[in-house]
PQR file with spaces between the fields and no chain letter, atoms N, CA, C, O and H, PARSE charges and radii, in Angstrom:
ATOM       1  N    UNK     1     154.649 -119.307   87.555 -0.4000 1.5000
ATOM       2  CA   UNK     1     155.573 -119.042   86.482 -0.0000 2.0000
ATOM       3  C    UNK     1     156.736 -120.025   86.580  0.5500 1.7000
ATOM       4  O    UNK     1     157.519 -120.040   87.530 -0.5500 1.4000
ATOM       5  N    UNK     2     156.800 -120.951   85.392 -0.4000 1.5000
ATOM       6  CA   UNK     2     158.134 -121.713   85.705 -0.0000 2.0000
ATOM       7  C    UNK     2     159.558 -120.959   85.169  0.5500 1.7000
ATOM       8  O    UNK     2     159.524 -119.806   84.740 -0.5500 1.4000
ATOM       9  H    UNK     2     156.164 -120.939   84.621  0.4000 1.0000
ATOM      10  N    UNK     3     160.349 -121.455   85.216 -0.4000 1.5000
ATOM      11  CA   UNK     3     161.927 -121.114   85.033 -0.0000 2.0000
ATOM      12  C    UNK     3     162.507 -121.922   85.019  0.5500 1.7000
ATOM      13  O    UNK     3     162.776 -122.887   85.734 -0.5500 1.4000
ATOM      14  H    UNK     3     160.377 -122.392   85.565  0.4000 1.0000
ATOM      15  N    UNK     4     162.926 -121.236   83.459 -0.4000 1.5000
ATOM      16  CA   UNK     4     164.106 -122.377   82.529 -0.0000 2.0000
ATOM      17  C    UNK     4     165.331 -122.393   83.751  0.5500 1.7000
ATOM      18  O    UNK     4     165.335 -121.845   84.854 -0.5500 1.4000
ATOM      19  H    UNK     4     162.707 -120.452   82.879  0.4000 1.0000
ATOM      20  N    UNK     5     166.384 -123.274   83.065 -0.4000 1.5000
ATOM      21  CA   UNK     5     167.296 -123.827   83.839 -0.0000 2.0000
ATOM      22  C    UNK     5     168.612 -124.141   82.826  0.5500 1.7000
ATOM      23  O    UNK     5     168.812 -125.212   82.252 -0.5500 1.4000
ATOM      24  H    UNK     5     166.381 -123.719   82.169  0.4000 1.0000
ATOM      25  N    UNK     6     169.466 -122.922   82.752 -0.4000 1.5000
ATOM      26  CA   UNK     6     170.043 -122.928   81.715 -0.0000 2.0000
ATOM      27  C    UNK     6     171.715 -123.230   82.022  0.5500 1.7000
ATOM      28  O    UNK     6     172.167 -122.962   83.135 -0.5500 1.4000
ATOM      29  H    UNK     6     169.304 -122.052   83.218  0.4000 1.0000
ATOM      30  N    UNK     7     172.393 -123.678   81.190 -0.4000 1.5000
ATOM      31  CA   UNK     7     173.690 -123.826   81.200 -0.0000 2.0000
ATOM      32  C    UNK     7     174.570 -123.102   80.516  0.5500 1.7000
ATOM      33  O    UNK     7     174.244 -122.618   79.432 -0.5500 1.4000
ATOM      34  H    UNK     7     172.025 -123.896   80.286  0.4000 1.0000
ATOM      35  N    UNK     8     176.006 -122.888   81.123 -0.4000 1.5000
ATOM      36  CA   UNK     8     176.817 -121.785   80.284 -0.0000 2.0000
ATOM      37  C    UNK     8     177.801 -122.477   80.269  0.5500 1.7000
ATOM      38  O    UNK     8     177.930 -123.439   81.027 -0.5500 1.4000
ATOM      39  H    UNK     8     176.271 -123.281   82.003  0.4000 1.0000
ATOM      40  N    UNK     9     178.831 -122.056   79.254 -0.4000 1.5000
ATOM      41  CA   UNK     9     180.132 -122.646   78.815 -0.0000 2.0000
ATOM      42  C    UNK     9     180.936 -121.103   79.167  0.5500 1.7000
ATOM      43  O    UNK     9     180.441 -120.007   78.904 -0.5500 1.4000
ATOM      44  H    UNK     9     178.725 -121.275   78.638  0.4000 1.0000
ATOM      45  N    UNK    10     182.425 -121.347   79.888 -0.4000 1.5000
ATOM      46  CA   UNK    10     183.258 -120.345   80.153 -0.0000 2.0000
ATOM      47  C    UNK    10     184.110 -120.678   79.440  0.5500 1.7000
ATOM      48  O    UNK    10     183.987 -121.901   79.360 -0.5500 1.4000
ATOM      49  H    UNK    10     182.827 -122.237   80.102  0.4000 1.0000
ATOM      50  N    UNK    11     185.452 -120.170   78.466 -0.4000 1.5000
ATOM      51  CA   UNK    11     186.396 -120.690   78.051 -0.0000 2.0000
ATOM      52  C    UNK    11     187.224 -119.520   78.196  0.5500 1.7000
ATOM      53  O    UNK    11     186.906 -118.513   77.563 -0.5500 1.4000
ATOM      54  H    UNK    11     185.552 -119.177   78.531  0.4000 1.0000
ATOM      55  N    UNK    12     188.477 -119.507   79.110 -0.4000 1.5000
ATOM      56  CA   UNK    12     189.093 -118.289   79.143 -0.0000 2.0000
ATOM      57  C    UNK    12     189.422 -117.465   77.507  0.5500 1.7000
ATOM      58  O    UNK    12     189.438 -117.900   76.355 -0.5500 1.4000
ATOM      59  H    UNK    12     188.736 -120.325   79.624  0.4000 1.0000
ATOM      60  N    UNK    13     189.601 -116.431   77.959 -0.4000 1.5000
ATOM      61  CA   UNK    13     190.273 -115.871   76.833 -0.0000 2.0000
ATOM      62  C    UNK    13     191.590 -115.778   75.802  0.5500 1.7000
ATOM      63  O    UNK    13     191.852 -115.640   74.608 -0.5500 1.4000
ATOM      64  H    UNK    13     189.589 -116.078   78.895  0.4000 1.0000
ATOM      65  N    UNK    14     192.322 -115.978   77.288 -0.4000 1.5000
ATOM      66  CA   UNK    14     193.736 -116.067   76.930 -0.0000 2.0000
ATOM      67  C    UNK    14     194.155 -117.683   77.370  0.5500 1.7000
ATOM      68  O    UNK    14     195.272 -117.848   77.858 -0.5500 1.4000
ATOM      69  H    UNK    14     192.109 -116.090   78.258  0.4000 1.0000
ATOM      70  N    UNK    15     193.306 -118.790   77.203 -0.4000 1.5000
ATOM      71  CA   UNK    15     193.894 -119.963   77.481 -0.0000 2.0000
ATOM      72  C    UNK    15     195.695 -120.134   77.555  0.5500 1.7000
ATOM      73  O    UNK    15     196.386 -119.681   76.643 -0.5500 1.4000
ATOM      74  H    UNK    15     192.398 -118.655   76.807  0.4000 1.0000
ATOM      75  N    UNK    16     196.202 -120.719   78.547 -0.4000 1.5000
ATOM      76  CA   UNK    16     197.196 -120.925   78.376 -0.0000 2.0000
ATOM      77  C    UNK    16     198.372 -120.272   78.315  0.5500 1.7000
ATOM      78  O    UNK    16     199.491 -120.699   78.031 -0.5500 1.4000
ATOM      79  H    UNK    16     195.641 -121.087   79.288  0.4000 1.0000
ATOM      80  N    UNK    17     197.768 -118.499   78.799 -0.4000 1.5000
ATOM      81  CA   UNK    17     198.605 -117.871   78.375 -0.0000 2.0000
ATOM      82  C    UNK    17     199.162 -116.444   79.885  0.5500 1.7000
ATOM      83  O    UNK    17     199.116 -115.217   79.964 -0.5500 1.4000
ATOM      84  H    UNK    17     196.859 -118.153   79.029  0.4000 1.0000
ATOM      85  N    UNK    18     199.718 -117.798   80.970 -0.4000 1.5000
ATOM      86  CA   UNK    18     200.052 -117.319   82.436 -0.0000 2.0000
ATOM      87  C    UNK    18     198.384 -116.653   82.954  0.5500 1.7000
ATOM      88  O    UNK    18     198.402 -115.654   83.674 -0.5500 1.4000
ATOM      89  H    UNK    18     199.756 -118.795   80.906  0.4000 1.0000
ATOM      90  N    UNK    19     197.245 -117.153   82.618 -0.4000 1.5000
ATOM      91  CA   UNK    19     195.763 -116.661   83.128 -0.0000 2.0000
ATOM      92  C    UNK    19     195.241 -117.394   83.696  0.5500 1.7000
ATOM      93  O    UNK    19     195.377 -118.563   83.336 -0.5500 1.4000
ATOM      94  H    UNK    19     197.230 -117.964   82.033  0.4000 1.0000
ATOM      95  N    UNK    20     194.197 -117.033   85.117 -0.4000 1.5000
ATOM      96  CA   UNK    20     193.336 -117.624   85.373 -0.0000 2.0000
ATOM      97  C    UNK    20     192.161 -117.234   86.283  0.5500 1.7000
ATOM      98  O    UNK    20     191.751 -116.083   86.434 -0.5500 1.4000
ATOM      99  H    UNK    20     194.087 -116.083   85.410  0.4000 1.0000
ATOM     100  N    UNK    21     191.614 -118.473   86.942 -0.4000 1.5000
ATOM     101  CA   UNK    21     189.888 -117.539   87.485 -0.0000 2.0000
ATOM     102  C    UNK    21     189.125 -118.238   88.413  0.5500 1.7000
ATOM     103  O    UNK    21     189.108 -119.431   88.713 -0.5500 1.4000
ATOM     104  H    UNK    21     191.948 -119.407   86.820  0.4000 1.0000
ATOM     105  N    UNK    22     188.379 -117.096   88.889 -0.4000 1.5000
ATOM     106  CA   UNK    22     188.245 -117.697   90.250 -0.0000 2.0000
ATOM     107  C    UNK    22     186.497 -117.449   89.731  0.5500 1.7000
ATOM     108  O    UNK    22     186.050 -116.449   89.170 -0.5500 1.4000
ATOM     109  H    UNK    22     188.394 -116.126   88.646  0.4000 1.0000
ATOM     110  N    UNK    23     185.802 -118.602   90.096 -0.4000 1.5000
ATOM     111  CA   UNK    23     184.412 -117.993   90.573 -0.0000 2.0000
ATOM     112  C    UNK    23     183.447 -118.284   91.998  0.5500 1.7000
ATOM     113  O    UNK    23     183.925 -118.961   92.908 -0.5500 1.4000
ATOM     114  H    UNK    23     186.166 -119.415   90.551  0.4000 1.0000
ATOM     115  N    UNK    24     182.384 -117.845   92.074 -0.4000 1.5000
ATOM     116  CA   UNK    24     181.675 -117.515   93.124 -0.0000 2.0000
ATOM     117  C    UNK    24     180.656 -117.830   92.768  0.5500 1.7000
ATOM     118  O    UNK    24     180.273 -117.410   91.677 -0.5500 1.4000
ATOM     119  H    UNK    24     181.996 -117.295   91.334  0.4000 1.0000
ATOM     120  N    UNK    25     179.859 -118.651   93.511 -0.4000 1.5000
ATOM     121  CA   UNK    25     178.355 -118.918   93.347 -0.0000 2.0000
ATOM     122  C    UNK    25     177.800 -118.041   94.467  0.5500 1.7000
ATOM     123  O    UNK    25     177.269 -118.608   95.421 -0.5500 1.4000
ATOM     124  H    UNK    25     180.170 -118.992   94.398  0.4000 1.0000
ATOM     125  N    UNK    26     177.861 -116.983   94.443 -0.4000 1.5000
ATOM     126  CA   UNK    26     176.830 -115.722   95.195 -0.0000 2.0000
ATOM     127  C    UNK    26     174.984 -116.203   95.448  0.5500 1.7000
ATOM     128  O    UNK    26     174.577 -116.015   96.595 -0.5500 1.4000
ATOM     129  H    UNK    26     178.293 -116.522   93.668  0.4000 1.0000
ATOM     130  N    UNK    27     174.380 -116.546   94.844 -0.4000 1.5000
ATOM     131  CA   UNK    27     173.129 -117.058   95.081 -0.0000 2.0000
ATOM     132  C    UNK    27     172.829 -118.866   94.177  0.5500 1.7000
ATOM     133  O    UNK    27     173.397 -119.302   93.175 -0.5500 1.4000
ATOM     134  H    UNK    27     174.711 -116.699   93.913  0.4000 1.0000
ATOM     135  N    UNK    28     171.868 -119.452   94.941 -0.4000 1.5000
ATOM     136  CA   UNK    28     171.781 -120.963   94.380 -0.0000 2.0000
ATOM     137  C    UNK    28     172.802 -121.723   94.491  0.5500 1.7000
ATOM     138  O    UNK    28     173.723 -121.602   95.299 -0.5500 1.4000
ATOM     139  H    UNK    28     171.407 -119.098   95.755  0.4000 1.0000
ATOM     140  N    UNK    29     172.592 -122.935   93.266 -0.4000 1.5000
ATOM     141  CA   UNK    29     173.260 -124.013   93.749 -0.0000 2.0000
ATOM     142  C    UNK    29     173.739 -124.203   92.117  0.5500 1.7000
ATOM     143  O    UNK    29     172.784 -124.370   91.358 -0.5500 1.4000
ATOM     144  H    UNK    29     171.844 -123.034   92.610  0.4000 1.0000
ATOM     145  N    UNK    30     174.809 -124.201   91.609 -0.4000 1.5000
ATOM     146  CA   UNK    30     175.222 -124.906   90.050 -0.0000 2.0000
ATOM     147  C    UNK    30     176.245 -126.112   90.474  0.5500 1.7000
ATOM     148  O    UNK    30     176.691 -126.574   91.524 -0.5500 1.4000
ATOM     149  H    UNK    30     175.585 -124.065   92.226  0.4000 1.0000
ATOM     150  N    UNK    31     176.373 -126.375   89.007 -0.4000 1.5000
ATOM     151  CA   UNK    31     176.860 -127.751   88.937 -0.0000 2.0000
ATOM     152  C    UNK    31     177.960 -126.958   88.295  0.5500 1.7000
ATOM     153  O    UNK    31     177.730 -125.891   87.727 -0.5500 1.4000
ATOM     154  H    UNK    31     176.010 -125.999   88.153  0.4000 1.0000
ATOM     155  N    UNK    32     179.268 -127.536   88.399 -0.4000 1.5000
ATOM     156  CA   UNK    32     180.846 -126.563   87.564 -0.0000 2.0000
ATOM     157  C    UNK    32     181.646 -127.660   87.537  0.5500 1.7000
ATOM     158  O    UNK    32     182.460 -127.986   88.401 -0.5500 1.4000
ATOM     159  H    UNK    32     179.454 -128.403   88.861  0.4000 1.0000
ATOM     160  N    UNK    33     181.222 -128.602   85.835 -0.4000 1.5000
ATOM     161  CA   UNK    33     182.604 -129.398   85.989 -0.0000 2.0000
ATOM     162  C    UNK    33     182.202 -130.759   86.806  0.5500 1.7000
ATOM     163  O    UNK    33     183.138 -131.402   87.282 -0.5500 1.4000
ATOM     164  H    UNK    33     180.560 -128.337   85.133  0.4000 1.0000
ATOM     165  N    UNK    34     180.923 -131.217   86.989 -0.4000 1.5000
ATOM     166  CA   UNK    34     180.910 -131.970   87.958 -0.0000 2.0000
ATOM     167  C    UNK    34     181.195 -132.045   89.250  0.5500 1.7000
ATOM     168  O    UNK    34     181.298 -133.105   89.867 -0.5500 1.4000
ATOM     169  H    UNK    34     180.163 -130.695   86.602  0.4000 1.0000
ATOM     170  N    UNK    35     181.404 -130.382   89.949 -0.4000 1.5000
ATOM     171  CA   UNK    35     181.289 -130.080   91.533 -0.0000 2.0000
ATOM     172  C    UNK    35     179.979 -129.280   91.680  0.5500 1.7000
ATOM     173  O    UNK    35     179.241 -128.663   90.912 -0.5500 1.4000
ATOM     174  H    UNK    35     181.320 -129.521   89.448  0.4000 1.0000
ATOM     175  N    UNK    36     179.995 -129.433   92.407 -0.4000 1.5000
ATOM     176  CA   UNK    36     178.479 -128.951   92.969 -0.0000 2.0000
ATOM     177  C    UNK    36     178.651 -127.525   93.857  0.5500 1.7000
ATOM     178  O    UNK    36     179.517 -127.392   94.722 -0.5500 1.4000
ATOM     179  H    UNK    36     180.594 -129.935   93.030  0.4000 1.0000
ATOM     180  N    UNK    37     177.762 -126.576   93.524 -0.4000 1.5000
ATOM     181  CA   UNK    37     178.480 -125.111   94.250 -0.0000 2.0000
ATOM     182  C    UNK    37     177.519 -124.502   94.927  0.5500 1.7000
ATOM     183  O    UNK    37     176.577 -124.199   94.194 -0.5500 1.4000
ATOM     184  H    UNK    37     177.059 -126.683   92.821  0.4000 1.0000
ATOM     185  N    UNK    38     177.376 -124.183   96.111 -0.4000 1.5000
ATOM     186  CA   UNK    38     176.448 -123.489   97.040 -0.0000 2.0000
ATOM     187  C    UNK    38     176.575 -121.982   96.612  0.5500 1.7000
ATOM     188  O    UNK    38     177.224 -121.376   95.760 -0.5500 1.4000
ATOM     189  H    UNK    38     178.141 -124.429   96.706  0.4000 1.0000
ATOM     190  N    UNK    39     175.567 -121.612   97.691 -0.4000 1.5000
ATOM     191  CA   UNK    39     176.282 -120.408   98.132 -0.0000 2.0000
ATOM     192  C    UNK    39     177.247 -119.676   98.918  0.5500 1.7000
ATOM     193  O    UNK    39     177.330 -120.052  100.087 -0.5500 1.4000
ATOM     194  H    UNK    39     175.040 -122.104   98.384  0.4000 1.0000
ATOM     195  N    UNK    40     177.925 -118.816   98.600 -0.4000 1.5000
ATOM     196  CA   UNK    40     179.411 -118.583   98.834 -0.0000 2.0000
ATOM     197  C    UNK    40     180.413 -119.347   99.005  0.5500 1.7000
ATOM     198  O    UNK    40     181.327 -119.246   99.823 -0.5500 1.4000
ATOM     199  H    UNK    40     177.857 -118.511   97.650  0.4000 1.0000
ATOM     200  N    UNK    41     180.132 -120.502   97.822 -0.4000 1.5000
ATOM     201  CA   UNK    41     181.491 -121.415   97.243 -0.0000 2.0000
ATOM     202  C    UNK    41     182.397 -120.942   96.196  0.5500 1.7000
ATOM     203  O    UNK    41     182.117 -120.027   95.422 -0.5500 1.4000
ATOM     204  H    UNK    41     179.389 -120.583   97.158  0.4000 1.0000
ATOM     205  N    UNK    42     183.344 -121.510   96.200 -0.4000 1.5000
ATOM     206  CA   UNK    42     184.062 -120.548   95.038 -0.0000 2.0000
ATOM     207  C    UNK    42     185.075 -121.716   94.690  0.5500 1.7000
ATOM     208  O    UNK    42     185.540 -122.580   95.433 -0.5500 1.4000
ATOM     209  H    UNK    42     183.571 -122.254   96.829  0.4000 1.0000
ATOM     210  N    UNK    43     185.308 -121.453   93.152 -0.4000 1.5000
ATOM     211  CA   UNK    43     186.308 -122.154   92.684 -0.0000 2.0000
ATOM     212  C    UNK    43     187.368 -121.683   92.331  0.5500 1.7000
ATOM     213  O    UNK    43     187.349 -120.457   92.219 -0.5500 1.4000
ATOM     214  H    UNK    43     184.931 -120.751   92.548  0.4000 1.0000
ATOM     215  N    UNK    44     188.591 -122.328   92.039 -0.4000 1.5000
ATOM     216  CA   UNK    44     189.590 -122.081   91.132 -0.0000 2.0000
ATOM     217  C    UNK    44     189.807 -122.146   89.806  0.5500 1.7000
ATOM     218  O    UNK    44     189.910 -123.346   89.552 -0.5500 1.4000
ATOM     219  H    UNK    44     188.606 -123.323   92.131  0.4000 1.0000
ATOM     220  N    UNK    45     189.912 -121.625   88.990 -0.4000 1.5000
ATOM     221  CA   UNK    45     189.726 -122.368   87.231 -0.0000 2.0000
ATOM     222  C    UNK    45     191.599 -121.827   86.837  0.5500 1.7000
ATOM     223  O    UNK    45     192.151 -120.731   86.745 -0.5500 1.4000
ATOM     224  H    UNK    45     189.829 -120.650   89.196  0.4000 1.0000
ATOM     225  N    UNK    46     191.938 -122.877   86.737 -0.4000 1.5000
ATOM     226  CA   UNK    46     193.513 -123.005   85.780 -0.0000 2.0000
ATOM     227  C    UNK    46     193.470 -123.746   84.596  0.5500 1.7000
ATOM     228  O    UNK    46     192.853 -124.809   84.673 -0.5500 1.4000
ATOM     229  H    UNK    46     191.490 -123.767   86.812  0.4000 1.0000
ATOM     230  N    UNK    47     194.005 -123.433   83.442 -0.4000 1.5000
ATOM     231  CA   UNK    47     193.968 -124.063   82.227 -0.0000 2.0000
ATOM     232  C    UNK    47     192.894 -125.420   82.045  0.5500 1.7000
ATOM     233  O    UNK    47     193.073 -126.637   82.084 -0.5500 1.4000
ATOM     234  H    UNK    47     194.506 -122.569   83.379  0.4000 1.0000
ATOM     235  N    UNK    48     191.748 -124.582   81.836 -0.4000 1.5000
ATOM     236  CA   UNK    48     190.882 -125.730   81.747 -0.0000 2.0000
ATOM     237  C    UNK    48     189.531 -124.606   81.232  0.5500 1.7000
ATOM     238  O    UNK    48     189.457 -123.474   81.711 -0.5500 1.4000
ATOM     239  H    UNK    48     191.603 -123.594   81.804  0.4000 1.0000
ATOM     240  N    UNK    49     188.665 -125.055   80.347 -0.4000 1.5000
ATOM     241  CA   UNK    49     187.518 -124.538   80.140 -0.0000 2.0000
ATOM     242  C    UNK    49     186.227 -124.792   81.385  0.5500 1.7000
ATOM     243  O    UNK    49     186.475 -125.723   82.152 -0.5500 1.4000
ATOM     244  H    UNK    49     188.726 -125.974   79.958  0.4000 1.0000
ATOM     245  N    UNK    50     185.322 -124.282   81.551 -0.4000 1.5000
ATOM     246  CA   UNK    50     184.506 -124.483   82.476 -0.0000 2.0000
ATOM     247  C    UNK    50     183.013 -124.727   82.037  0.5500 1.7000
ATOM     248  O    UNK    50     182.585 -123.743   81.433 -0.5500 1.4000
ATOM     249  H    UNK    50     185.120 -123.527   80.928  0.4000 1.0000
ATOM     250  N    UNK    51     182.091 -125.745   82.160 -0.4000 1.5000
ATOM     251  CA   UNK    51     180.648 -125.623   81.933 -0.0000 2.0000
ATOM     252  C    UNK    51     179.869 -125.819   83.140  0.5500 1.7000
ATOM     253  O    UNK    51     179.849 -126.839   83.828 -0.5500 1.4000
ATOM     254  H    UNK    51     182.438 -126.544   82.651  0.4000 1.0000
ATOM     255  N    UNK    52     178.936 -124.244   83.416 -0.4000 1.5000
ATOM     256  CA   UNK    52     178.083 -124.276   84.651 -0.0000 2.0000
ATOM     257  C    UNK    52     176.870 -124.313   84.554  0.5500 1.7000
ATOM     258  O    UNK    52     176.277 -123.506   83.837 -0.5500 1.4000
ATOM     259  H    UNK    52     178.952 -123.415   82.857  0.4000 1.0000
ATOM     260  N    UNK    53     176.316 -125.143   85.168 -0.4000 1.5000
ATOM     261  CA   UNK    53     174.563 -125.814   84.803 -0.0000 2.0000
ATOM     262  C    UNK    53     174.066 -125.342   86.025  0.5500 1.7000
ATOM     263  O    UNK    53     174.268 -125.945   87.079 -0.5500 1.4000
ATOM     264  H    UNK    53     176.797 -125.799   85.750  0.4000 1.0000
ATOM     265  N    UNK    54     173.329 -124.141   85.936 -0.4000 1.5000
ATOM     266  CA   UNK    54     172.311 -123.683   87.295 -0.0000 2.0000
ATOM     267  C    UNK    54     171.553 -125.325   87.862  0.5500 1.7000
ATOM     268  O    UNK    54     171.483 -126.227   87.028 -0.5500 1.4000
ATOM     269  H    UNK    54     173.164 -123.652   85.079  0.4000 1.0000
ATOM     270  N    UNK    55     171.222 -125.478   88.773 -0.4000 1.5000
ATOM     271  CA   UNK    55     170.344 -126.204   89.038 -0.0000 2.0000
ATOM     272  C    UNK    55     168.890 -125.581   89.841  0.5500 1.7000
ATOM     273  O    UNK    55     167.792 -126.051   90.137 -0.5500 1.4000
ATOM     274  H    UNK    55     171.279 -124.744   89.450  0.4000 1.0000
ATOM     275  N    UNK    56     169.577 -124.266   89.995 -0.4000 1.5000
ATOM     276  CA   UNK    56     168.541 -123.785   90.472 -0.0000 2.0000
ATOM     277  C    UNK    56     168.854 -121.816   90.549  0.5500 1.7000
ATOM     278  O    UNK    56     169.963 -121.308   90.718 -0.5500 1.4000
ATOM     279  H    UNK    56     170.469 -123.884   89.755  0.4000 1.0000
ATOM     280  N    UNK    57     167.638 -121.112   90.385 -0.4000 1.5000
ATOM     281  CA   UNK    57     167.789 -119.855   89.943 -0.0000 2.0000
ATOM     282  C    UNK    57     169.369 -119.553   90.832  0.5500 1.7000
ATOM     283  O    UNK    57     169.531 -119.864   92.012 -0.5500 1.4000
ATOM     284  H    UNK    57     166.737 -121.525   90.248  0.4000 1.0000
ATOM     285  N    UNK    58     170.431 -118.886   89.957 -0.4000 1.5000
ATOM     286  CA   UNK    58     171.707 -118.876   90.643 -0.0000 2.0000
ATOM     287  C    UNK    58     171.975 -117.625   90.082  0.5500 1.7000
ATOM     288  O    UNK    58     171.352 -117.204   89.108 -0.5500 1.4000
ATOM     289  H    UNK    58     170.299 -118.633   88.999  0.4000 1.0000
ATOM     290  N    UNK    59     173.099 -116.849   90.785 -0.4000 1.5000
ATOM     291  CA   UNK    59     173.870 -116.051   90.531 -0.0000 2.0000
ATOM     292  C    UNK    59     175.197 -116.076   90.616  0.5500 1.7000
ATOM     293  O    UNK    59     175.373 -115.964   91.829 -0.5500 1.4000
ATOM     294  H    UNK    59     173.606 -117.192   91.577  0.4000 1.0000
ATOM     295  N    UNK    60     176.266 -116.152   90.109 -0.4000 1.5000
ATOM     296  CA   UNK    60     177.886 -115.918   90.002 -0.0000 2.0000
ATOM     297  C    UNK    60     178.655 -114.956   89.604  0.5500 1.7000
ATOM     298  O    UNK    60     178.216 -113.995   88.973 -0.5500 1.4000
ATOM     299  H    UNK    60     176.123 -116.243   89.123  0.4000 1.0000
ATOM     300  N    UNK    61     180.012 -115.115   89.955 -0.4000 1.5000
ATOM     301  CA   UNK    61     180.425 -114.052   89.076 -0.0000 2.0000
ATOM     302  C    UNK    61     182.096 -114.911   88.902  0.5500 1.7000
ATOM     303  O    UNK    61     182.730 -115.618   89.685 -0.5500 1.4000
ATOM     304  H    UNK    61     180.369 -115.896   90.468  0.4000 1.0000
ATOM     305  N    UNK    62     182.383 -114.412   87.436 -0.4000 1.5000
ATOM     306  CA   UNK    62     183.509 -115.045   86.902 -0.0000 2.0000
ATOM     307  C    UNK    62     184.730 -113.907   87.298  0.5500 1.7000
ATOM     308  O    UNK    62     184.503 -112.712   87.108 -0.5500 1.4000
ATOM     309  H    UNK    62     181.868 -113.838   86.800  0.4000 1.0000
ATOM     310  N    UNK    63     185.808 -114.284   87.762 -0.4000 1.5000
ATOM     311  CA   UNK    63     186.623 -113.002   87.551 -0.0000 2.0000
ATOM     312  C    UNK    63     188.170 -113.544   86.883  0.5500 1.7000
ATOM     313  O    UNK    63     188.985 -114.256   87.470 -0.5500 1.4000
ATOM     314  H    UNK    63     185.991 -115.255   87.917  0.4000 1.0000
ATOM     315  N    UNK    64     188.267 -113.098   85.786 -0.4000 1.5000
ATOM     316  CA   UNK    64     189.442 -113.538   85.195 -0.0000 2.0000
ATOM     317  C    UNK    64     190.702 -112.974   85.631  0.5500 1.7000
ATOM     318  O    UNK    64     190.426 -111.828   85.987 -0.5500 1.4000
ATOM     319  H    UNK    64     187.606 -112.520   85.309  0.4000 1.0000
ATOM     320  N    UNK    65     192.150 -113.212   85.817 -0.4000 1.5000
ATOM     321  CA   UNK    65     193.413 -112.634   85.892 -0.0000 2.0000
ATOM     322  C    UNK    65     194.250 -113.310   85.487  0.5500 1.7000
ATOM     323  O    UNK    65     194.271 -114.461   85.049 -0.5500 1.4000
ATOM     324  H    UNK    65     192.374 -114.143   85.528  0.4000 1.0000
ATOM     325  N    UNK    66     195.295 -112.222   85.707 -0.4000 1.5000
ATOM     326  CA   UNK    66     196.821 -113.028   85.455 -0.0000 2.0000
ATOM     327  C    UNK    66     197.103 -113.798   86.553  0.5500 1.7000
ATOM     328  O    UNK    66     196.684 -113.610   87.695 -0.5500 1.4000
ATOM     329  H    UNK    66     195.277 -111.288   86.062  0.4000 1.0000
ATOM     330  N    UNK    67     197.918 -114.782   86.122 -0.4000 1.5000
ATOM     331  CA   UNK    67     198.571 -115.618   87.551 -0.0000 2.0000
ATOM     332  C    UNK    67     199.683 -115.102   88.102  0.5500 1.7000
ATOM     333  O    UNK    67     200.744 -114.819   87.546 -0.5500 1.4000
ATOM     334  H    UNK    67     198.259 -114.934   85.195  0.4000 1.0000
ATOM     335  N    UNK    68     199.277 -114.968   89.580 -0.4000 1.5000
ATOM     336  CA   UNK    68     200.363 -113.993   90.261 -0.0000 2.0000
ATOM     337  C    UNK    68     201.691 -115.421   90.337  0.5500 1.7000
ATOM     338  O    UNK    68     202.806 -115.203   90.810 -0.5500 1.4000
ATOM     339  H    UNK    68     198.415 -115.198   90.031  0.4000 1.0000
């Protein structure tokens, strides 16, 4: 059985508006932005949209907030 290999676009909600986000590549390997993300890597996201390209079956999780 093959498996697609799909890409997502994040764009906060509240761009610009004291918000931001952290994510986690929990399983696989994506591409975020042109960094490359293992498992249990994690990023920062500040005023900026995000596009994440699995490269391989992956799991993440986005978590949005306010900026402390």
């Amino acid at each position: 059985m093959q498996r697609r290999i799909r890409s997502r676009r994040y764009a906060a909600k509240n761009k610009g508006k004291n918000r931001q986000a952290y994510l986690v590549q929990i399983e696989g390997t994506s591409d975020c932005n042109n960094t490359m993300l293992n498992m249990r890597d994690a990023l920062e996201i500040t005023e900026e949209d995000i596009k994440i390209k699995a490269m391989e079956i992956s799991h993440f999780l986005v978590v949005e907030m306010k900026k402390g």
